[in-house]
ZAMARGU-4260 file (C-alpha; in steps of 0.2 Angstrom, whole numbers, plus 5000, padded with zeros to 4 digits):
<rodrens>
0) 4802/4662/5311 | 4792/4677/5308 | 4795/4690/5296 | 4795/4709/5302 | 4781/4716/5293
5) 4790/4734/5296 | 4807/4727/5289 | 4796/4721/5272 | 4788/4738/5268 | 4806/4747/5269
10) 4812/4732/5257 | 4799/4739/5246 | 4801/4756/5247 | 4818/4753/5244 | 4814/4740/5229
15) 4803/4753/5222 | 4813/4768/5224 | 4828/4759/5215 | 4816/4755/5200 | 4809/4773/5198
20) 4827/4780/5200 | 4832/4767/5185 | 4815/4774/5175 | 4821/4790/5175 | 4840/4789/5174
25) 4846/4795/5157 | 4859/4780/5158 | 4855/4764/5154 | 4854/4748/5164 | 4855/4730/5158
30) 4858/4715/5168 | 4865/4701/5160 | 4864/4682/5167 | 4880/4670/5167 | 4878/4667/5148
35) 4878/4685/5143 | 4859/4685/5140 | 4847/4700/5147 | 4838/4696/5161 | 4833/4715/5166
40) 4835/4733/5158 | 4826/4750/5159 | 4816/4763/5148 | 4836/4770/5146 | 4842/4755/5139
45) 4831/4753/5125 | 4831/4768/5121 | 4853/4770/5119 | 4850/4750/5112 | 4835/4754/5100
50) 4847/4758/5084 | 4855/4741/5087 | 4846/4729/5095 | 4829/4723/5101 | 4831/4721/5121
55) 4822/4706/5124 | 4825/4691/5138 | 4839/4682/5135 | 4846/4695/5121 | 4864/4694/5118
60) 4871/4714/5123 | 4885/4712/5113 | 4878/4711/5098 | 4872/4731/5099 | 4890/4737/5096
65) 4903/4739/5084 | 4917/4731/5093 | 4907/4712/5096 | 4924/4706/5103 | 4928/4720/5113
70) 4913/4719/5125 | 4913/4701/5126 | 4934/4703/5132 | 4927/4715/5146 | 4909/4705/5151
75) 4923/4689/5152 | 4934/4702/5164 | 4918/4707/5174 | 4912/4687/5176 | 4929/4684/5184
80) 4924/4696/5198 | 4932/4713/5190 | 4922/4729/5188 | 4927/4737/5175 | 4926/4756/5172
85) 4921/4768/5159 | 4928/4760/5144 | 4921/4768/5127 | 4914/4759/5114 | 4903/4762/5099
90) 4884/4756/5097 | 4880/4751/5080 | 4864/4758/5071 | 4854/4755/5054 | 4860/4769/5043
95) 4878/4765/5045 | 4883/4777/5060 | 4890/4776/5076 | 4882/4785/5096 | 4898/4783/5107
100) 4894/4778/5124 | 4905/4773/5140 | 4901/4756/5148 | 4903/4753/5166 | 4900/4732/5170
105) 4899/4729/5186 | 4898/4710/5195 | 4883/4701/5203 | 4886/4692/5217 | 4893/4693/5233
110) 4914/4694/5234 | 4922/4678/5237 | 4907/4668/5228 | 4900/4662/5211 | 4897/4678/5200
115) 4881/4678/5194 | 4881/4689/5181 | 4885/4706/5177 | 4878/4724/5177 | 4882/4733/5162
120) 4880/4753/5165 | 4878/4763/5147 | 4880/4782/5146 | 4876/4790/5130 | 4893/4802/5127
125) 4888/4808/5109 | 4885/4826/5113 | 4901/4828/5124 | 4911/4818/5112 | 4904/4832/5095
130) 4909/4846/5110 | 4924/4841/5111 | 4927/4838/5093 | 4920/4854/5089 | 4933/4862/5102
135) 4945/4854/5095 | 4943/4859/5078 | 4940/4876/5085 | 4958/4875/5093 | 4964/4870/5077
140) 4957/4884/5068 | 4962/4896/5080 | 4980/4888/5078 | 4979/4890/5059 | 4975/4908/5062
145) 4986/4912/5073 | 5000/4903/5063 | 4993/4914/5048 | 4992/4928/5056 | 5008/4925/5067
150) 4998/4931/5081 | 4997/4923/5099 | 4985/4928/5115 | 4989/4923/5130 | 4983/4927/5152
155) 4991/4932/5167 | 4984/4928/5184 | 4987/4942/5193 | 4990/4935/5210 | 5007/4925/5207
160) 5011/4933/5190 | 5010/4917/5179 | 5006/4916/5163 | 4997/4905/5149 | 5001/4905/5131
165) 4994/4899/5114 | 5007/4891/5103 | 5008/4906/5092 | 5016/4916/5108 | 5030/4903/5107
170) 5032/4905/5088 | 5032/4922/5088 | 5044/4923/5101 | 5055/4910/5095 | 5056/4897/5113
175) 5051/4881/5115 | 5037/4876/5124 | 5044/4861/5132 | 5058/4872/5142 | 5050/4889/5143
180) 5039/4894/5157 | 5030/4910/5155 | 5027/4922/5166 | 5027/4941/5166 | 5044/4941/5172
185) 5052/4928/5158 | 5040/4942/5144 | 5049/4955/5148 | 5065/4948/5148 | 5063/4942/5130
190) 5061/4959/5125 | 5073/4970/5117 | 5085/4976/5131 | 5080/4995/5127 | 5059/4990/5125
195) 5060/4980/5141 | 5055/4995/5154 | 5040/4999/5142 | 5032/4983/5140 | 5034/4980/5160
200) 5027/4996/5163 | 5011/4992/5147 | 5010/4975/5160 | 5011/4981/5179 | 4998/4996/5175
205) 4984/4982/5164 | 4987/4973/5181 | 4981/4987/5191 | 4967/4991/5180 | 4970/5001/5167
210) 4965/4999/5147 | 4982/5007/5139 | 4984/5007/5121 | 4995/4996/5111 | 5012/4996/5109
215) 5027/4990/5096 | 5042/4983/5104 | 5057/4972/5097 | 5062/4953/5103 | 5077/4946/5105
220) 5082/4929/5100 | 5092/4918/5106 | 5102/4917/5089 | 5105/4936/5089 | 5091/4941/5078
225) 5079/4952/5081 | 5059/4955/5076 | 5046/4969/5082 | 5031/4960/5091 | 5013/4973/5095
230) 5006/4969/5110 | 4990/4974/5116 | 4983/4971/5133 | 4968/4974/5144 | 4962/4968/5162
235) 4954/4952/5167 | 4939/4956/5182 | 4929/4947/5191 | 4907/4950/5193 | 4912/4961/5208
240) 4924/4970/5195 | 4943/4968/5204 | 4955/4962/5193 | 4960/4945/5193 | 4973/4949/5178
245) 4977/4950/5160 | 4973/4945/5143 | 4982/4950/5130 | 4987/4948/5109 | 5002/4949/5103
250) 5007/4948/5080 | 5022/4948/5075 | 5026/4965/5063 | 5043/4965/5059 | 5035/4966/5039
255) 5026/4981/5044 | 5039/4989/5053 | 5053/4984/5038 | 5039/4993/5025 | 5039/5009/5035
260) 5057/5010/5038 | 5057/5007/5020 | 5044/5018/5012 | 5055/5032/5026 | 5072/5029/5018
265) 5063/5031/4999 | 5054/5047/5008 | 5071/5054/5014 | 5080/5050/4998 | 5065/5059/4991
270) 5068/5075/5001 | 5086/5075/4998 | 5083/5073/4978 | 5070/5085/4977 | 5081/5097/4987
275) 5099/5096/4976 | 5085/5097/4960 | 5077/5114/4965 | 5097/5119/4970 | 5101/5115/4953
280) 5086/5121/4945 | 5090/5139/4953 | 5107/5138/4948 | 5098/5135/4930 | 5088/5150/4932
285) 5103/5161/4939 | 5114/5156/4924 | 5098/5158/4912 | 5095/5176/4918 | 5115/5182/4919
290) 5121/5173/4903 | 5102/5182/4894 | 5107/5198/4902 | 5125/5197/4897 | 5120/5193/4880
295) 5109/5207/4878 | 5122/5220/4879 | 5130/5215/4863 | 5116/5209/4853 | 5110/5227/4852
300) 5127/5234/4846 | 5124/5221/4833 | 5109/5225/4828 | 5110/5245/4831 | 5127/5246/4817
305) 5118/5232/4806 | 5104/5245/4805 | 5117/5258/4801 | 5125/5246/4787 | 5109/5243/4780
310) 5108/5260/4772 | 5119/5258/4759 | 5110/5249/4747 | 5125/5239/4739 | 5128/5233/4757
315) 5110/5229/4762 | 5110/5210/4756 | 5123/5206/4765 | 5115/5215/4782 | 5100/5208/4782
320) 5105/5190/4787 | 5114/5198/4801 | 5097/5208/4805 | 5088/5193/4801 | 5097/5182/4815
325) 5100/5196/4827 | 5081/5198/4828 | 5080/5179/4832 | 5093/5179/4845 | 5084/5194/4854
330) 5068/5183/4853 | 5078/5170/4862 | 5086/5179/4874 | 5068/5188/4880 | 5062/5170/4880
335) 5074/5166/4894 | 5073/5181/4902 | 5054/5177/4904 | 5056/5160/4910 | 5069/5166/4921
340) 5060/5179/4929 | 5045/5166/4931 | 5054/5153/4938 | 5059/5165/4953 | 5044/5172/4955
345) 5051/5190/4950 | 5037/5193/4937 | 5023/5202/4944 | 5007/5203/4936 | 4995/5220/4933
350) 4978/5213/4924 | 4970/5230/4915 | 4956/5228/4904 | 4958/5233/4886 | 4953/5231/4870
355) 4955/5213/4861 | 4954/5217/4842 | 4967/5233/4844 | 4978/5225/4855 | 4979/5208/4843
360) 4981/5221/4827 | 4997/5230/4835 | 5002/5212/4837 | 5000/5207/4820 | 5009/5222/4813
365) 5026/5218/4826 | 5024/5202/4818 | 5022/5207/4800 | 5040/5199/4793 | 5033/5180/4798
370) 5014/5186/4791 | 5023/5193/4774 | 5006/5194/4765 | 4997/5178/4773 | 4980/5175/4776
375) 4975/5180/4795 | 4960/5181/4799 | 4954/5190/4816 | 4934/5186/4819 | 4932/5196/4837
380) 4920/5208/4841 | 4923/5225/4844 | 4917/5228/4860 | 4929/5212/4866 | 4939/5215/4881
385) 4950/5204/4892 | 4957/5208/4910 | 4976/5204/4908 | 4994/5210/4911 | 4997/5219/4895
390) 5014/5214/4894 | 5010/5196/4899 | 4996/5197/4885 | 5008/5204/4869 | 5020/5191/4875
395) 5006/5175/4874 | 4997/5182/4860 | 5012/5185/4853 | 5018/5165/4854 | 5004/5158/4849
400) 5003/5167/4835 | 5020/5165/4829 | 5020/5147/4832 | 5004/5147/4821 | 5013/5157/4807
405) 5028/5146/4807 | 5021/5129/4808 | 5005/5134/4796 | 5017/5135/4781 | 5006/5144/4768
410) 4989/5140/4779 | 4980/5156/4785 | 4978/5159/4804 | 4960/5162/4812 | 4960/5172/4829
415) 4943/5170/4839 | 4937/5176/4856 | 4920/5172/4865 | 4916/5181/4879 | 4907/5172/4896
420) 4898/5176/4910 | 4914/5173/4921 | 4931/5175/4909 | 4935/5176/4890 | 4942/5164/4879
425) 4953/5168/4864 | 4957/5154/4851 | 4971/5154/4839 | 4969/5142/4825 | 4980/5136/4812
430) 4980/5125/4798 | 4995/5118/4800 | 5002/5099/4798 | 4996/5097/4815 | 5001/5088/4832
435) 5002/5067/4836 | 4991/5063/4851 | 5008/5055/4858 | 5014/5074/4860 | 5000/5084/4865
440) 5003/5079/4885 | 5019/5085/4880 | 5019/5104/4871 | 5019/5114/4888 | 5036/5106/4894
445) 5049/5118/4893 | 5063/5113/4879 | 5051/5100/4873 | 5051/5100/4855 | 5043/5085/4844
450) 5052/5074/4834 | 5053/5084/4817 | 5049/5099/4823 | 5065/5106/4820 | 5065/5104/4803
455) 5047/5115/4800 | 5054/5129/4809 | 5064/5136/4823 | 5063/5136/4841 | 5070/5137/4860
460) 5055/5126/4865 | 5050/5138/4878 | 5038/5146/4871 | 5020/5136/4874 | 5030/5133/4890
465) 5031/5152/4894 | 5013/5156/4888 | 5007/5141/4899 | 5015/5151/4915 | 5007/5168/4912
470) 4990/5162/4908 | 4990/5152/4925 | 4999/5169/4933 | 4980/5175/4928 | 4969/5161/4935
475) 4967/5153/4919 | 4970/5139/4907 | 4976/5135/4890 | 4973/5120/4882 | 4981/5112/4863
480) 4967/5103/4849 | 4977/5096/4836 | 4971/5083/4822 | 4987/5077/4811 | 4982/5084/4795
485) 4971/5097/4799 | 4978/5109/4808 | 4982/5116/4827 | 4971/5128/4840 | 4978/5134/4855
490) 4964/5141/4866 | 4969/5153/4882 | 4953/5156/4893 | 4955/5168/4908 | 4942/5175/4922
495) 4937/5192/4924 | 4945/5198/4938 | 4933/5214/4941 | 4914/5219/4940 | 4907/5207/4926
500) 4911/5214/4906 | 4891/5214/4901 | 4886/5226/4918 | 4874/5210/4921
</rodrens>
């Protein structure tokens, strides 16, 4: 019988066509003989093989994996007429690791008769298997975050309304993700009953393309508890831009909403504190200026008939104790007054300019009982000026300088002035016992006396407070330099409030 010549060259075309397929597939192809031994393999092969075996004739296959008994379990399957699929196994290499491939083992022969052998089919699966390792682990990290962060994201197809969530949407929201079903309509019903409208409407309106901003809303539990969740949502479009749904994040922020309901309350309680404080401090100054101006009234009946008394001369060592204190008690009660009328705003200031050394002289001489032939020492020029209320000026100057007489003992006082470009400074120095660092923030509080200070001399405690008030009343400042030891210097410093002193 003759061959058809036409039938051979399609044999071979077809012979030829399966090898160069087999060439360049990048999956290998081994044939294996009744024994196991190869009989026939491509460039694929070896190369998937190389780390594990030489592909020679009559190599045994399953020596190039990990698992030895494992292939030889699924070639004895295959001889028996079975094709097995995909199974994953692990070919072994020289430096210890491992490629994963999936084998395919496929019988030779025609069904119903003697297998001949088997073709084993190996597809290298290393890069799918580190991709989807690597999303894995990425999952994982995302779940850590979100677990962290207690966050959750989750989509909405926009067509039937259904809904995917991440595992921190079921945490944050307290269900179970074996029962619940999400959806935008199972969302909003875990809502707050009262927040339920809101996050619908946030929902419905993303849907229909809009990018709204975030909102808070509370979630209510199936145990009765509540926590406040912030959502923020935008659209999901396609290339042609319609809007194929949502995506959305949602964190749990029942902490940041507790430390702002918290941080309010203290705020309010603030308010209300600060409030019954400045009722009481006017009552303070109310009773401060009545009781002064009630006490005024008598004190000069005092002092006018202890005046009268004091000229008979066997009567005058017993009225000047009375004088003595009666001067005090009018020092007192003007103290008051002043920080009365200061407190309420009542004292209203008139800055002249005026001589300095004149005005500190007449000062001096009012003071002359607590001077009582001390050393006080006045180095100011002549042509000194200073732009201040002249009341407001006596009444500092005058503080300053009787704290200095008091507390200097039997020290001398130096008065100084320097004159600036833009204000004056005048500096009252004594050389008394001085002032403990610890008390310094301390000397311009009102009634604050230091510890001891009672003992060197007398005082309300108002008086640096009072002194602090009018300086400021003028745009200025005054500031206490004390050394234990060595002595005290108050220095006031106010601008010029006019053309400038020098005519520059």
């Amino acid at each position: 019988m003759q061959s058809n010549p036409d039938s051979m060259v399609t044999s071979a075309l077809h012979d030829a066509h399966l090898r160069a397929a087999l060439g360049i597939s990048s999956d290998g192809m081994v044939c294996l003989d009744r024994s196991g031994g190869a009989v026939a393999w491509n460039k694929a092969a070896t190369r998937l093989l190389a780390p594990a075996v030489d592909l020679v004739a009559g190599s045994h296959l399953a020596e190039a994996f990990v698992e030895v008994s494992v292939f030889e379990d699924l070639r004895a399957r295959c001889m028996v007429g079975e094709t097995v699929l995909a199974q994953r196994l692990d070919v072994s290499g020289n430096d210890g690791r491992r490629g994963p491939v999936l084998l395919t083992l496929v019988p030779l022969g025609d069904p119903g008769t003697t297998v001949l052998g088997c073709t084993v089919a190996i597809r290298d699966i290393s890069e799918q298997t580190t991709g989807q390792e690597a999303l894995a682990e990425g999952e994982a990290r995302i779940r850590r975050a979100e677990a962290l962060a207690r966050t959750g994201t989750f989509v909405v197809n926009a067509a039937d309304g259904s809904a995917q969530w991440s595992e921190g949407m079921y945490a944050i929201h307290g269900v179970d993700p074996a029962t619940f079903i999400p959806s935008i309509k199972t969302h909003v019903a875990l809502a707050g009953e009262a927040d339920r409208a809101v996050l619908e409407n946030l929902l419905a309106r993303t849907l229909g393309g809009e990018t709204l901003p975030a909102i808070d809303h509370r979630v209510a539990h199936a145990d009765g508890t509540r926590s406040w969740v912030s959502i923020a949502v935008e659209p999901r479009r396609d290339i042609a831009g319609r809007v194929l749904g949502l995506s959305g994040v949602c964190q749990d922020v029942s902490a940041r909403i507790e430390s702002e309901a918290a941080v309010q309350q203290a705020l309010e309680r603030e308010r209300q504190v600060t409030h019954e404080l400045r009722q009481l401090d006017a009552l303070k100054d109310e009773f401060l200026a009545t009781a002064s101006h009630e006490l005024r009234t008598p004190l000069t009946s005092i002092m006018g008939f202890a005046a009268l008394l004091s000229t008979t001369d066997e009567r005058a060592e017993l009225v000047e104790p009375i004088e003595r204190n009666a001067r005090e008690m009018h020092r007192l009660i003007e103290a008051l007054l002043d920080q009365a009328r200061l407190q309420s705003g009542e004292r209203t200031m008139i800055p002249s300019r005026f001589a300095l050394a004149p005005a500190i002289a007449t000062l001096l001489t009012e003071h002359s009982e607590l001077i009582d032939g001390r050393d006080v020492v006045l180095d100011i020029a002549e042509d000194a000026e200073i732009e201040m209320d002249r009341e407001a000026f006596e009444i500092v100057l005058g503080n300053l300088v009787g704290n200095a007489l008091k507390y200097s003992h039997n020290g001398s006082v130096t008065i100084t002035a320097e004159v600036g470009d833009n204000d004056i400074s005048v500096a009252v120095r004594d050389e008394g016992p001085g002032i403990a660092p610890s008390h310094l923030e301390h000397v311009f509080e009102p009634f604050y006396r230091a510890p001891g200070a009672a003992l060197d001399a007398p005082g309300s405690g108002l008086g640096l407070a009072i002194v602090r008030r009018y300086v400021e009343k003028h745009g200025g400042t005054v500031i206490c330099n004390s050394r234990v030891g060595a002595g005290t210097t108050f220095t006031l410093t106010v601008p010029w409030q006019s053309e400038d002193p020098k005519g520059s």
